[in-house]
C-alpha positions in Angstrom: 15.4 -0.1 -25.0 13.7 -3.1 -24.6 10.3 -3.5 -26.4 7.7 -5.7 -25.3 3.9 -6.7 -26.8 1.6 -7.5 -24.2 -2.5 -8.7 -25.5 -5.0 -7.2 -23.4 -4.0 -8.4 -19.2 -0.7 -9.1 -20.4 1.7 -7.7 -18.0 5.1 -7.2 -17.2 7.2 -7.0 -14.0 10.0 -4.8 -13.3 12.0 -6.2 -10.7 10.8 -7.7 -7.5 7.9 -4.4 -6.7 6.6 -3.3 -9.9 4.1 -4.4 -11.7 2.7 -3.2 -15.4 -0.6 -4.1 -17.0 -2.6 -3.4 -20.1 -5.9 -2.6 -19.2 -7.4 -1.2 -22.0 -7.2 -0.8 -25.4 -8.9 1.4 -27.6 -7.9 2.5 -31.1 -4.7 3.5 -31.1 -4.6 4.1 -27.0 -3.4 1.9 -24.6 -4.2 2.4 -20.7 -1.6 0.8 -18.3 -2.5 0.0 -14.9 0.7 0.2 -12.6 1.4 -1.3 -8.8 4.4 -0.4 -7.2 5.4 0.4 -3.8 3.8 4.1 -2.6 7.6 5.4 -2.5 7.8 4.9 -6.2 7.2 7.9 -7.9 5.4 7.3 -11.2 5.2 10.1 -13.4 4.1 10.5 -17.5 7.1 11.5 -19.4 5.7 15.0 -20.4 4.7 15.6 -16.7 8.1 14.7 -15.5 9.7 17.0 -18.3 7.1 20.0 -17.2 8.5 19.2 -13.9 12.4 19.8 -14.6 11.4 22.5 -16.7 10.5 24.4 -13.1 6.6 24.1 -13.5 4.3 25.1 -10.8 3.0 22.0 -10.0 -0.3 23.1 -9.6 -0.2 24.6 -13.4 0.6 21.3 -13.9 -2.5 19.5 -12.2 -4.7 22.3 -13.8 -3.2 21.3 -17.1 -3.6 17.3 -17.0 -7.4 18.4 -15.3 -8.3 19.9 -17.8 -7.0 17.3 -19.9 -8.8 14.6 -18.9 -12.2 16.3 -18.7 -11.7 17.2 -22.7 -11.0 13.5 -22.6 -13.8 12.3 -20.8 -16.3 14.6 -22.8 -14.6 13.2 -26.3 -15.3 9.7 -24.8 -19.1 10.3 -24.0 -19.6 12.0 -27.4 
């Protein structure tokens, strides 16, 4: 595995069509802003494990929904 540390805008590339950029970071969160062609598929690791697992992928999106509202409310708290 290669590790990399990248300050806030640093980025990385990953081949010729993928990009990788730290956006954001907050305590112990980092949010990573990715461009890559629209036939990459770009999934978290615990949505792509869900996913082999034979998830419904709508459980899924009602899952990571209502993840990111609890989110969102912790944020605005």
């Amino acid at each position: 595995m290669l590790v990399l540390s990248r300050k806030l805008n640093g980025g990385i590339s990953i081949g010729d069509n993928v990009r990788i950029t730290v956006v954001e970071i907050r305590g112990n969160a980092v949010r990573l802003g990715v461009e890559a062609p629209k036939d990459v598929l770009i999934l978290r690791d615990d949505v792509k494990v869900a996913m082999a697992a034979g998830v419904p992928l709508h459980e899924i999106e009602d899952a990571l929904d209502f993840h990111e509202n609890q989110t969102r409310q912790g944020e605005t708290q």
